[in-house]
N, C-alpha and C positions, 0 to 999 in steps of 0.2 A: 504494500500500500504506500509506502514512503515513497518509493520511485516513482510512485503513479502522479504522486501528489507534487515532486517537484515534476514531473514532466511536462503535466497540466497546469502549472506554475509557468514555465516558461512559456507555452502556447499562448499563455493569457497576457505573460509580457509584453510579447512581440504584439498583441492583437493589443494592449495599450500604447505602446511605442508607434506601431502604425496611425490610431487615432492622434494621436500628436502630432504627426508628422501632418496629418488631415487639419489640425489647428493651425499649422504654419502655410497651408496651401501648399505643403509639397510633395504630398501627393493626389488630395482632391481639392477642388477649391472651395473651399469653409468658409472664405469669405462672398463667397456668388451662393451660398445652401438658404434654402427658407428656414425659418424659425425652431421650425420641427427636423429638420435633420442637423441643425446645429446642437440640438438639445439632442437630439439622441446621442449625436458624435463625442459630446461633453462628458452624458451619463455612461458609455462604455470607456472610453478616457479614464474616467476615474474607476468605473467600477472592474474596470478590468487588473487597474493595476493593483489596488487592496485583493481584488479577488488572489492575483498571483502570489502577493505578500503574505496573503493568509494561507494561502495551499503551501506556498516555500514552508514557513514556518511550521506546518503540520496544524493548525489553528480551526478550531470547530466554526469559527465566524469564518476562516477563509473558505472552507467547503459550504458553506450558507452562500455566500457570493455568489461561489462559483456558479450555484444550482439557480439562484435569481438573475444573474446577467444570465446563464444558458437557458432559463425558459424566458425571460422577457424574448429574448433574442428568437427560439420557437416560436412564438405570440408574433413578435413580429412580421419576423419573414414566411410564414405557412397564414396567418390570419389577416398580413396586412399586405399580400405580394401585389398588390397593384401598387402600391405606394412605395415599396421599402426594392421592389423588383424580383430577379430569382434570385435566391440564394441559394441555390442546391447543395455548393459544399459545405457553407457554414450549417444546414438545416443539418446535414449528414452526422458534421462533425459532434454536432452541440448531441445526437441523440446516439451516438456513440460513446462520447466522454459517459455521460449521464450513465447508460446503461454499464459500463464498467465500471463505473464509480461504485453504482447498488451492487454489481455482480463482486467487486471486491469488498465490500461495507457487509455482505453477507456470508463469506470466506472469514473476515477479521470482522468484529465485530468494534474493535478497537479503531482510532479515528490514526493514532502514531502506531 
């Protein structure tokens, strides 16, 4: 479960790193986004990297995160694809992590 938890630590880095990069326009332009994808870019931004901070550490809030930015993000991209568009691979990814998250949470029972 350790390795699981920094692995998906880092995933969630680079996916807050990226959102930053989204805040400086260098990789989308954040300053041309309507209101509502500025606020989402903000709330993965941040929720990404506590999420990461918290799984690095082995932290019961950081697997709380993790499990709230990956369903908002579900919610999003499967509830909201006209607006948010496809995401096939994050929709994959996020129900992937999730279900080996439970599949290991049920192996150990323990969170470290």
């Amino acid at each position: 479960m350790k390795i699981y938890l920094k692995i998906l630590s880092a995933f969630y880095f680079i996916g807050g790193s990226l959102h930053f990069l989204d805040l400086l326009d260098l990789r989308l332009k954040f300053s041309e986004m309507n209101l509502i994808w500025k606020t989402w870019i903000l709330y993965l931004l941040i929720f990404d990297i506590l999420a990461a901070v918290g799984l690095w550490t082995a932290k019961t809030w950081g697997a709380n995160l993790f499990l709230m930015v990956a369903g908002s993000q579900l919610i999003a991209y499967v509830g909201f694809m006209n607006f948010f568009g496809s995401q096939y691979v994050l929709i994959a990814f996020h129900l992937i992590t999730i279900a080996l998250y439970i599949w290991f949470m049920k192996k150990n029972t323990k969170l470290i």
